[in-house]
C-alpha positions in Angstrom: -60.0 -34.6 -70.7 -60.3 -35.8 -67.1 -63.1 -38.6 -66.1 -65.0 -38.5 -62.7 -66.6 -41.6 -61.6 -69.1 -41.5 -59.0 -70.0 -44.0 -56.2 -73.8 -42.6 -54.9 -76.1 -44.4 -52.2 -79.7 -42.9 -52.9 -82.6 -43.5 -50.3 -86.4 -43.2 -50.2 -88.4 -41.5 -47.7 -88.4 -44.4 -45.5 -84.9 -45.1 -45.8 -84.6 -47.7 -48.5 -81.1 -47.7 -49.7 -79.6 -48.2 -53.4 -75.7 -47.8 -53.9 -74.9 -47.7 -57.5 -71.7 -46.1 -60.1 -71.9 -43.6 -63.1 -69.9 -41.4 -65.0 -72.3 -38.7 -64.5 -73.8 -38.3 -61.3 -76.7 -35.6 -62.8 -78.2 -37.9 -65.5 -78.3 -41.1 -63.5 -80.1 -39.0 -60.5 -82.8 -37.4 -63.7 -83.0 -41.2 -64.6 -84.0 -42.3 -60.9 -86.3 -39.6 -60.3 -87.8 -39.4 -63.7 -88.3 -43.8 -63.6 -86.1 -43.9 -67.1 -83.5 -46.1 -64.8 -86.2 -48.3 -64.1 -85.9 -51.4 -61.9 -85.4 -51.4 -57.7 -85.2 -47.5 -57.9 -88.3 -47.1 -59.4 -90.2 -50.4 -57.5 -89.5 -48.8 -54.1 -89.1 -44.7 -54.9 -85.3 -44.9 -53.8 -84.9 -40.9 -55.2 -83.1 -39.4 -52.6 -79.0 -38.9 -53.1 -78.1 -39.0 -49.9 -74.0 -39.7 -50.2 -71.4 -40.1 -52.9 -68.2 -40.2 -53.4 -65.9 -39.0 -57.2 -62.9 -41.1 -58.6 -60.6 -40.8 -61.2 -60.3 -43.9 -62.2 -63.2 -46.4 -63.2 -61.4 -49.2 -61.6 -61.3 -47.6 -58.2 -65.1 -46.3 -58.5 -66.5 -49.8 -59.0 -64.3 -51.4 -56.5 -65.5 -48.8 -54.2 -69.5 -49.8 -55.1 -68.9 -53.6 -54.2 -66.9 -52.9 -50.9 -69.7 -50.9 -50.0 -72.7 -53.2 -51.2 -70.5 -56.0 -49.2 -71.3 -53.8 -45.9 -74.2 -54.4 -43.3 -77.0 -51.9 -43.2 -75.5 -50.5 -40.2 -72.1 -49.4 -42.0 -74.0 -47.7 -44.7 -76.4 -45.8 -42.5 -72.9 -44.8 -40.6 -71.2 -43.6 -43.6 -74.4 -41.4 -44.8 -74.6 -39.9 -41.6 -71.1 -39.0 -40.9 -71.3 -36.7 -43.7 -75.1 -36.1 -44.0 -76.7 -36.5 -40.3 -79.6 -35.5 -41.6 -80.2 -37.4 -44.7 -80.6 -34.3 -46.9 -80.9 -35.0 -50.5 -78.2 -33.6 -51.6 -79.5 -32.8 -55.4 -82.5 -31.3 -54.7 -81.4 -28.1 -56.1 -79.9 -29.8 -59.3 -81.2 -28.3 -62.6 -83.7 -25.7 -60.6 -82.9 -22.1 -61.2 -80.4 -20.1 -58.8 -81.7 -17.2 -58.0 -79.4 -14.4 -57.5 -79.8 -11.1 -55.8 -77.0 -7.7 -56.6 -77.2 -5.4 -54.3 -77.2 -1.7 -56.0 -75.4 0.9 -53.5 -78.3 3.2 -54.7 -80.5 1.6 -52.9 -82.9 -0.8 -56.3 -82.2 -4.7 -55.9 -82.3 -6.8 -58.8 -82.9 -10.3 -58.9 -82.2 -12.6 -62.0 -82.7 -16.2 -62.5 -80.0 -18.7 -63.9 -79.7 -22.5 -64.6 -77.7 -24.4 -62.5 -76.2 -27.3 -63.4 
């Protein structure tokens, strides 16, 4: 079975940034938004996933985490934005239901609802 480790920097509203690692990127986000992950993420609503990055290897993920912690504000705000200008949160959508429209050459539209992961 193949691992992904995850290297995320959340943000709040008013740009407060956390960079953490997990194994999975969904629970740890439910934690943070939910305030089960307590502590800084919690104190100063840092919700938002704004960037992350998957490895293979544990190792690789963590080493990752403390380069980046190392940098200056300015380097993180640089690496968000090269990717996400806009500072979308980038798992909003997680665990709402898709909505899917088929199209029916007849002419009727159905829509159905699903969970996505």
């Amino acid at each position: 079975m193949e691992h992904r480790y995850y290297v995320y920097i959340l943000a709040s509203k008013s740009r407060v940034l956390y960079v953490g690692v997990t194994n999975d990127l969904g629970v740890r986000i439910r934690q943070n938004r939910n305030g089960t992950f307590g502590g800084f993420t919690s104190q100063y609503n840092v919700h938002r996933l704004v960037w992350y990055q998957s490895f293979m290897w544990v190792r690789a993920a963590i080493d990752r985490e403390k380069q980046i912690k190392r940098w200056r504000r300015e380097k993180k705000v640089a690496l968000i934005e090269r990717e996400n200008p806009t500072w979308e949160d980038l798992a909003a959508e997680w665990g709402k239901p898709a909505r899917l429209q088929f199209h029916d050459p007849a002419g009727a539209t159905e829509n159905r609802s699903l969970r996505s992961g």
